[in-house]
C-alpha positions in Angstrom: 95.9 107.4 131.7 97.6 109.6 134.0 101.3 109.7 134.3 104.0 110.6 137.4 107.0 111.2 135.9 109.3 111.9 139.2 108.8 109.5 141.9 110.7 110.5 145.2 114.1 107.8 145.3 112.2 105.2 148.2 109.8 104.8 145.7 108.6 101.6 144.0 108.9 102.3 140.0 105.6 100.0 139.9 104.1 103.6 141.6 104.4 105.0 138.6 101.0 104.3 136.8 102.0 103.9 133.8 105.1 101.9 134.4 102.9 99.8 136.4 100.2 99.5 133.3 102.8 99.0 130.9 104.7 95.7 133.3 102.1 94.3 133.9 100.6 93.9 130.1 104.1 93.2 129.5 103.9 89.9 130.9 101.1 88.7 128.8 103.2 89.7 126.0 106.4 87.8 127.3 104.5 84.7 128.1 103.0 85.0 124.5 107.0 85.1 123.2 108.2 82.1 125.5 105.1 79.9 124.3 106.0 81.2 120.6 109.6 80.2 121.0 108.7 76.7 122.3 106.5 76.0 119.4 108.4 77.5 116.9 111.8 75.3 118.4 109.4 72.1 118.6 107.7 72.5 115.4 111.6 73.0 113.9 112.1 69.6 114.9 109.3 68.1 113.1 110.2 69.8 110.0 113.9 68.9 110.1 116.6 66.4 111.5 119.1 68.4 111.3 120.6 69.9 114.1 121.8 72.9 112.7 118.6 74.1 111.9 116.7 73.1 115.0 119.6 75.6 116.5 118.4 78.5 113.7 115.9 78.9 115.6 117.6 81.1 118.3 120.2 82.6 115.4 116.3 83.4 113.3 115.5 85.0 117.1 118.6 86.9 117.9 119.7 87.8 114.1 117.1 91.3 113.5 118.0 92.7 116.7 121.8 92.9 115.0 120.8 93.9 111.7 118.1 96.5 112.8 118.5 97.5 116.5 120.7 100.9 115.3 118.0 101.9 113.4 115.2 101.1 115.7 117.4 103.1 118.0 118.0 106.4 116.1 113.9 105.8 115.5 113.2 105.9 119.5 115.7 108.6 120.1 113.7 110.7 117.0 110.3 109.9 117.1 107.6 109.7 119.8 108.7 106.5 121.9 104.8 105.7 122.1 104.1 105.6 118.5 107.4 103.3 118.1 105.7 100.7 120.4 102.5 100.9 119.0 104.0 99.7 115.3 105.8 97.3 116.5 103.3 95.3 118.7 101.0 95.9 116.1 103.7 94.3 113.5 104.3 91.6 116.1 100.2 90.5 116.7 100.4 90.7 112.3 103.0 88.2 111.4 102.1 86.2 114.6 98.9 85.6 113.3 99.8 85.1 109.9 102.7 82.5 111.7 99.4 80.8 113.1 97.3 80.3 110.1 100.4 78.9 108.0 101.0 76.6 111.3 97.3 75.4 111.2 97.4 75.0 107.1 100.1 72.9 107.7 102.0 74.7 104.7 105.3 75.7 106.5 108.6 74.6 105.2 111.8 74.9 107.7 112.7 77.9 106.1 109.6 79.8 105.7 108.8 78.9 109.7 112.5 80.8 110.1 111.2 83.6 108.1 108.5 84.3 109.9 110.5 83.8 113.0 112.4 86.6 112.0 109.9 88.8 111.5 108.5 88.6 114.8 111.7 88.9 116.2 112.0 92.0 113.8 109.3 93.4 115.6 111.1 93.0 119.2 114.0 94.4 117.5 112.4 97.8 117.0 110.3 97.7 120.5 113.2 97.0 122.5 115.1 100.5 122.6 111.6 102.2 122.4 110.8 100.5 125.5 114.1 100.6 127.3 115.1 104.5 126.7 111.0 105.2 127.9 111.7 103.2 131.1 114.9 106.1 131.8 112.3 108.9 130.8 109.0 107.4 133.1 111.2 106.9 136.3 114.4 109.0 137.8 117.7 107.9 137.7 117.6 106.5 141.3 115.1 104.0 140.1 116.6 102.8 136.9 118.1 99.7 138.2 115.0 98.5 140.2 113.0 99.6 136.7 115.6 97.2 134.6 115.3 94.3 137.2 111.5 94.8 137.5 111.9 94.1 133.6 114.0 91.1 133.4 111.6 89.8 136.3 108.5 90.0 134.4 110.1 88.2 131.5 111.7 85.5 133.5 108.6 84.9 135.2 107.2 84.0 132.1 110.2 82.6 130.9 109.7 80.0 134.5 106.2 79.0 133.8 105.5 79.5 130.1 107.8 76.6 128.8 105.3 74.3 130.5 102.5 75.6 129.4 104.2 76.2 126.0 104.8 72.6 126.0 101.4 71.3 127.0 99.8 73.9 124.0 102.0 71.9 121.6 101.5 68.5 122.4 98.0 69.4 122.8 96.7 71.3 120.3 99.7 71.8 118.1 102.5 74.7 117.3 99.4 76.7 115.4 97.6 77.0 118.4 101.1 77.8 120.8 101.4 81.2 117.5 98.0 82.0 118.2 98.3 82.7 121.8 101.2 84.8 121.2 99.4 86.7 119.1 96.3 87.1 121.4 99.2 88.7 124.1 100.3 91.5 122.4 96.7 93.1 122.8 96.5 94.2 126.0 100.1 96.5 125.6 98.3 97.9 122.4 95.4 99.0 124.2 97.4 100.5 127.4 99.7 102.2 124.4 96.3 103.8 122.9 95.5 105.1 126.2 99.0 106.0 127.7 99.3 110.0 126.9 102.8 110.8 126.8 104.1 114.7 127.9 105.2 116.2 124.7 108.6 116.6 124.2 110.3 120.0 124.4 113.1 120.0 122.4 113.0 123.1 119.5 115.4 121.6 117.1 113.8 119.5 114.2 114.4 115.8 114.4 118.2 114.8 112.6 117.7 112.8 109.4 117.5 108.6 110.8 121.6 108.1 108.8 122.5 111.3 110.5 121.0 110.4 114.0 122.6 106.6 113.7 125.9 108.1 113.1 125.7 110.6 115.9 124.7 107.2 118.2 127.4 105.3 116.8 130.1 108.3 117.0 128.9 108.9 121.1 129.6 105.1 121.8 132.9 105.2 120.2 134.2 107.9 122.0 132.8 106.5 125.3 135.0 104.2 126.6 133.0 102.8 129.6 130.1 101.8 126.7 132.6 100.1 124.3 133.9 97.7 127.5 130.1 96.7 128.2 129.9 95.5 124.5 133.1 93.8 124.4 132.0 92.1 127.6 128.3 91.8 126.5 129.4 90.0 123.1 131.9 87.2 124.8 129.0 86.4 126.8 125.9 86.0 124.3 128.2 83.9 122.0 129.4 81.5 124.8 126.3 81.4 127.1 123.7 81.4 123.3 124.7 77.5 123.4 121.7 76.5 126.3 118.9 77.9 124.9 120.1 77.0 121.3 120.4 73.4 122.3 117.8 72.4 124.5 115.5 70.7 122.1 118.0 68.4 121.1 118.8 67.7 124.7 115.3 67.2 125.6 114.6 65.0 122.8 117.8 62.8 122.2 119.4 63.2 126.0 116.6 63.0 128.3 114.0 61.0 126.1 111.7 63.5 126.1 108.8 65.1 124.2 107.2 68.8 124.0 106.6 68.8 127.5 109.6 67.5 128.6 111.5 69.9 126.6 109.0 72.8 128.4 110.0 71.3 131.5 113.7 72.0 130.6 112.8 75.3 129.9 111.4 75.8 133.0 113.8 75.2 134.8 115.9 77.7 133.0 113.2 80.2 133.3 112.9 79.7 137.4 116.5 80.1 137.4 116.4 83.5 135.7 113.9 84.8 138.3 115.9 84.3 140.8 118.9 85.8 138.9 116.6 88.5 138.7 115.1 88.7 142.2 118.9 88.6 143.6 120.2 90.9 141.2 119.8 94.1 142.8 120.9 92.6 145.8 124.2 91.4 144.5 124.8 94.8 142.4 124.2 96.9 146.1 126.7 94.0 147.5 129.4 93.9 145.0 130.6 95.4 142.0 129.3 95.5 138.7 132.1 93.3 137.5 132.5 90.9 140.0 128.5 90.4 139.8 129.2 89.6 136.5 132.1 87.4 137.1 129.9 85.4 139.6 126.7 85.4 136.7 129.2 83.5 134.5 130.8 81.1 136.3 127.5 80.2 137.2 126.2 79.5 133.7 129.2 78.1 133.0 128.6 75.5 135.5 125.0 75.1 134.3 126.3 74.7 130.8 128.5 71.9 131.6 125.9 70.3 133.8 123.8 69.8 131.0 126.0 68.7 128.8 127.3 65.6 131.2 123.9 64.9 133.0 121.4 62.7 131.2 118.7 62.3 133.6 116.0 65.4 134.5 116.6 66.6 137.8 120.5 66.8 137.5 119.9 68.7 134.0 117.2 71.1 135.5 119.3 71.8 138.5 122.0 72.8 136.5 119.5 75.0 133.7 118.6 76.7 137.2 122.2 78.0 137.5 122.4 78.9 133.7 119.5 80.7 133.8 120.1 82.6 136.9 123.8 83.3 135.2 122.0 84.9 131.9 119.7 87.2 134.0 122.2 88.7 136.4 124.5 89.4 133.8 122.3 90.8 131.2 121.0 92.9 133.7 124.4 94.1 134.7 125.5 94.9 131.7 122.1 97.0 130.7 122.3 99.0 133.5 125.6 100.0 133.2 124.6 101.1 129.4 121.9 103.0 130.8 123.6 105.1 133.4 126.7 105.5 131.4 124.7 107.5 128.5 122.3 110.4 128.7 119.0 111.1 127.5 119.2 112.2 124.2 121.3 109.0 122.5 119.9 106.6 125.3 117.6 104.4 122.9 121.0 104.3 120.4 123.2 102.8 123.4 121.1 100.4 124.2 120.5 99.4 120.4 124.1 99.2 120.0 124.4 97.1 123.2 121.7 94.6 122.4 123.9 94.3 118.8 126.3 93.3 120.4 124.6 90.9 122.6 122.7 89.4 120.0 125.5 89.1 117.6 127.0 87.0 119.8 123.8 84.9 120.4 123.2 84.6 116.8 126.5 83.8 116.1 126.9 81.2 118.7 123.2 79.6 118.3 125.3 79.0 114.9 128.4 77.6 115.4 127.0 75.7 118.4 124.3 73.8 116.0 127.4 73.3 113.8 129.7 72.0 116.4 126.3 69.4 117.5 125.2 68.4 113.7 129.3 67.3 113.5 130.9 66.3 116.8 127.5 65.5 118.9 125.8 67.1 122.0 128.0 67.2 124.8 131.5 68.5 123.0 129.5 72.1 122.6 128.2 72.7 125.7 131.9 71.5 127.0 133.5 74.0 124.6 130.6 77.0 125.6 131.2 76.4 129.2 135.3 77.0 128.6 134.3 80.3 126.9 132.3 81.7 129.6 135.8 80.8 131.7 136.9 83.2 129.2 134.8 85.8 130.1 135.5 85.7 133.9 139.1 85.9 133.0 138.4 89.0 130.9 136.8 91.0 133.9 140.6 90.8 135.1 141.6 92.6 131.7 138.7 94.8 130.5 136.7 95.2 134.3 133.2 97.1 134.1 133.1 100.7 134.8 132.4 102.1 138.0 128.8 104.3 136.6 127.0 105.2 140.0 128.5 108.2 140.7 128.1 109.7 136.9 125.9 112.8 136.1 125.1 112.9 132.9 122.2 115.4 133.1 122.2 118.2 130.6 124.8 121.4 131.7 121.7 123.8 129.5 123.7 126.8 131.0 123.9 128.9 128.0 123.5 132.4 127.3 121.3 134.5 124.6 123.0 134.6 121.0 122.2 136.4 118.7 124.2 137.2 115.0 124.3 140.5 113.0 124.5 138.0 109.9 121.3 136.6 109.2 121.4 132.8 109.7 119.0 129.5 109.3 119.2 125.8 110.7 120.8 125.3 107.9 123.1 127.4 107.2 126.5 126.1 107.3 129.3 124.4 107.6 130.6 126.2 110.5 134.4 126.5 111.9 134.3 127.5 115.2 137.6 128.8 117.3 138.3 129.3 120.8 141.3 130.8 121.6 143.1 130.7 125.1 146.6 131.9 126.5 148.5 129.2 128.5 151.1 130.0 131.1 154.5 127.5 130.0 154.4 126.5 133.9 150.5 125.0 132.9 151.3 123.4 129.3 151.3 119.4 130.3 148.1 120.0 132.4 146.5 121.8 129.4 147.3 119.2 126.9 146.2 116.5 129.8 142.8 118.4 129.9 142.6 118.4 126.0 143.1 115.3 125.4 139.6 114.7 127.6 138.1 117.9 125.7 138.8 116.4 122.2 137.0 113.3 123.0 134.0 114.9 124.5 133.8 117.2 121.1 133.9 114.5 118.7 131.6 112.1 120.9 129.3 115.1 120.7 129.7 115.8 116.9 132.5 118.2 116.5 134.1 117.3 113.3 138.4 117.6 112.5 139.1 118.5 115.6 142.6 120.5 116.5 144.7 122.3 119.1 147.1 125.2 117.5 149.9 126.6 119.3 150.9 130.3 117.9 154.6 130.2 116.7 154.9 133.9 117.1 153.1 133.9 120.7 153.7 130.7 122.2 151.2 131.4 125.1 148.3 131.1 122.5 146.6 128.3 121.4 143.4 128.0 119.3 141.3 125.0 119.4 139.4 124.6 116.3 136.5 122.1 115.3 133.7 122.1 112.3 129.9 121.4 112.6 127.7 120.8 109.5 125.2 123.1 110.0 123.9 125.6 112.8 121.5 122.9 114.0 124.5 120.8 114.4 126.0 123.3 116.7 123.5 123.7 119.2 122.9 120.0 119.3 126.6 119.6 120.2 126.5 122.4 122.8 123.0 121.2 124.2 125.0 117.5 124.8 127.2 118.7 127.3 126.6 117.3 130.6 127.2 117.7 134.3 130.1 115.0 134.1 131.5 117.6 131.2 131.9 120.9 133.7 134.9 119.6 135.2 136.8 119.1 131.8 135.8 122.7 131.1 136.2 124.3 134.3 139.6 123.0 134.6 140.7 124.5 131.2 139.2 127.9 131.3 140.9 127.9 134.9 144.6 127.5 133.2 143.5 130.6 130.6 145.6 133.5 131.9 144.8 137.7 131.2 142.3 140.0 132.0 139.4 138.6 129.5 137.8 135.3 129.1 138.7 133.1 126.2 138.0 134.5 122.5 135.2 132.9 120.7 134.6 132.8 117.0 132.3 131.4 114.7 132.7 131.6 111.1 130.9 130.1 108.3 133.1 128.5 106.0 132.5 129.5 102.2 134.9 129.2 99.2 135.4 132.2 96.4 133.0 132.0 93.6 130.2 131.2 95.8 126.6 133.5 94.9 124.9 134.8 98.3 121.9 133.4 98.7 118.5 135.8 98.1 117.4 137.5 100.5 114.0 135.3 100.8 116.2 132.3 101.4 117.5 133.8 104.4 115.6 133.3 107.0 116.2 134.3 110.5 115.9 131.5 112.7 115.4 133.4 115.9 113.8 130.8 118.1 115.9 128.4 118.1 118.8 130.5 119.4 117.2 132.2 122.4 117.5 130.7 125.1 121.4 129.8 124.1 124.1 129.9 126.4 127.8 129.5 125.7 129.3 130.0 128.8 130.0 125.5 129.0 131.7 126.4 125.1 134.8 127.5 126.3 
């Protein structure tokens, strides 16, 4: 299948081909997961009266994405994207059918059906950063929002009509037959995966060991401030909004009065609320700003959530789902695109792992203290107390607002210049101490300590280790900033992560160095006495993967 990796800006990303072929199989899948989650929810309530574990469901859902999403994002970010998605669809259509056989045998317990649920959810868990990081690489950064929107349409478009037909596959033919169809959809994405060839990726450096790669996605998120305000925001909102969704049964069944059906209904209405969150969302983030969009995306669910928890008749209670779902789409959104254009390429799939932790740590821990609050002090109190949350988050937008990401450039700086050592030197070879050394007029001081402030961060976001700025006591002009790398791979990973945004930060401090040469570079390998040189034969030359090397963006 042909690719087109570069649409022009006024472009559709459905013209890409194989963004097109991937959407569109997509929704067969995400139908397949809304009729999956409507049986597995239904059948819950069969096997239990409890409350609490009717509202596992959603924590069995949400729960894998926290505990595995870091690693499934270090494994996008290292390994081919296509392959990623391939195991995990193919780990999805495995335990779905296996879900569907113990379903029809009738020989699920309440906690072996959450088991399972988890499982499948594990598989979404690693698919989701694969997917999400590919859609950055298939269309250009123009199209990204369109391309996360066109997403979240697809699913709520499922999410409008496959309740209902969820519902009438349940009270029909029974929660096996609602796991069999899910596992039917995952087929067609399998087969557009087998035939989806994928341009190979350039990068020369060998792929960093999975702990290694997590920490480097972890470290970059830290020391990005704009990222760790999306969490912060993200989390408030999955924990108090996680209270519809984890509910709903029990309102369908003990507040309306209703069966399967009704309960699809329900979820229907939620689901044609979230496509019109999603239809309007790109409208509303050209109209207003990220954070008052998601000011106005809570208030709304907020409403919806109190709406359901006072109404006990359909139409007011779908009416209000409408609003809560429309909430949960345009601020999910929001928040995911302003992950995606606030981090570049190479840690992209461990940003959006890391967001979707934080979002589903707060859905799994709401789903459970919402089923708590319900199996204790009833139905209504909950969705009362959940609605006063998302309050919350509105106020916090006045506190901790979203970042302003449009204007942000994050493409690679890869202006660096051939370097080659007279002492022989591998990949690994290491640890390295590397010093740059500058002289500072007294008149510039506060606006080179302003400046490296900024530079520390962007070295230890980008893996520079003990990082420190040295003023000379005997020439106070001269200062020496210092940092460590691991290994010569490390180094060129950290110099190949500087970005457009960067060149400012660097420019500006290599413009306060005074004198007739540039500032002095050193790199030294670090070795204590007692140490044996390695044999010759161990030291290998590792010539290709420093051509090509500039340094000019080091100092």
């Amino acid at each position: 299948m042909g690719t087109r990796e570069a649409p022009t800006i006024s472009e559709s990303p459905l013209r890409v081909p194989i963004f097109r072929a991937i959407w569109v199989a997509s929704i067969a899948g995400n139908f397949g997961t809304i009729i999956q989650s409507v049986g597995a929810s239904w059948l819950m309530l069969s096997l239990s009266s409890s409350p609490q574990m009717v509202a596992m469901v959603q924590t069995a859902i949400a729960l894998p994405v926290v505990l595995l999403a870091l690693w499934a994002g270090a494994i996008a970010d290292g390994i081919d994207r296509r392959l990623v998605l391939l195991g995990a669809q193919v780990m999805m259509l495995t335990v779905s059918t296996l879900l569907a056989i113990a379903a029809w045998l009738h020989v699920l317990s309440p906690w072996s059906l959450l088991a399972l649920t988890f499982l499948v959810s594990a598989g979404y868990a690693v698919n989701s950063p694969a997917w999400q990081a590919s859609t950055s690489d298939i269309v250009p950064r123009e199209a990204i929002s369109r391309a996360v929107a066109l997403n979240s349409l697809g699913y709520n478009v499922a999410r409008s009509v496959g309740p209902a037909i969820g519902g009438a596959i349940v009270g029909v033919a029974g929660a096996s037959a609602a796991f069999a169809v899910n596992a039917l959809s995952y087929i067609g994405l399998i087969v557009v995966l087998l035939r989806w060839r994928r341009p190979p990726d350039p990068e020369t450096l060998p792929r960093e060991p999975i702990g290694a790669a997590m920490a480097a996605g972890l470290r970059y998120v830290a020391m990005s401030p704009a990222i760790v305000t999306v969490l912060a925001r993200a989390f408030l909102f999955g924990f108090a909004a996680s209270v519809v969704q984890a509910l709903l049964p029990l309102v369908a069944r003990d507040v309306i009065r209703g069966g399967a059906l009704t309960y699809g209904v329900l979820l229907n209405g939620f689901g044609a609320g979230a496509v019109a969150g999603a239809l309007a969302s790109a409208w509303l983030r050209k109209t207003l700003r990220a954070e008052h969009v998601v000011q106005l995306a809570s208030l709304c669910t907020a409403v919806g959530a109190a709406g359901v928890g006072l109404s006990v008749y359909l139409i007011p209670s779908l009416i209000a789902l409408f609003l809560a779902g429309a909430g949960w789409v345009v601020a999910l959104t929001t928040f995911n695109v302003t992950v995606q254009m606030s981090a570049p390429r190479w840690v992209a799939g461990r940003a959006l792992a890391i967001y979707q932790t934080a979002v589903f740590s707060g859905i799994s821990g709401g789903s459970w203290m919402f089923g708590y609050l319900a199996a204790h002090l009833g139905l209504v109190m909950p969705l009362l107390v959940a609605a006063g949350g998302l309050l919350i988050v509105v106020l916090a937008g006045w506190v901790i607002p979203l970042p302003k990401v449009d204007a942000l450039d994050l493409t690679p700086l890869r202006d660096w210049m051939d370097l080659k050592t007279p002492l022989p030197i591998d990949g690994r070879t290491g640890p390295l101490v590397v010093t740059i050394t500058y002289r500072i007029a007294d008149a510039d001081i506060p606006a080179f300590l302003d400046a490296m402030s900024e530079r520390r961060r962007i070295r230890r976001r980008d893996g520079a280790r003990h990082w420190a700025l040295m003023r000379d006591v005997a020439e106070p002009q001269r200062w020496v900033e210092r940092y460590h790398v691991p290994t010569w791979h490390d180094y060129v990973r950290h110099n190949r992560r500087h970005t457009v945004e960067d060149a400012e930060n660097f420019d500006r401090i290599r413009a306060m160095h005074v004198g007739d040469t540039p500032p002095s570079i050193h790199r030294m390998i670090e070795r204590q006495p007692g140490w044996r040189l390695l044999r010759a034969g161990q030291m290998v030359r590792d010539v290709a993967l420093i051509t090509d090397t500039r340094i000019d963006r080091e100092l």
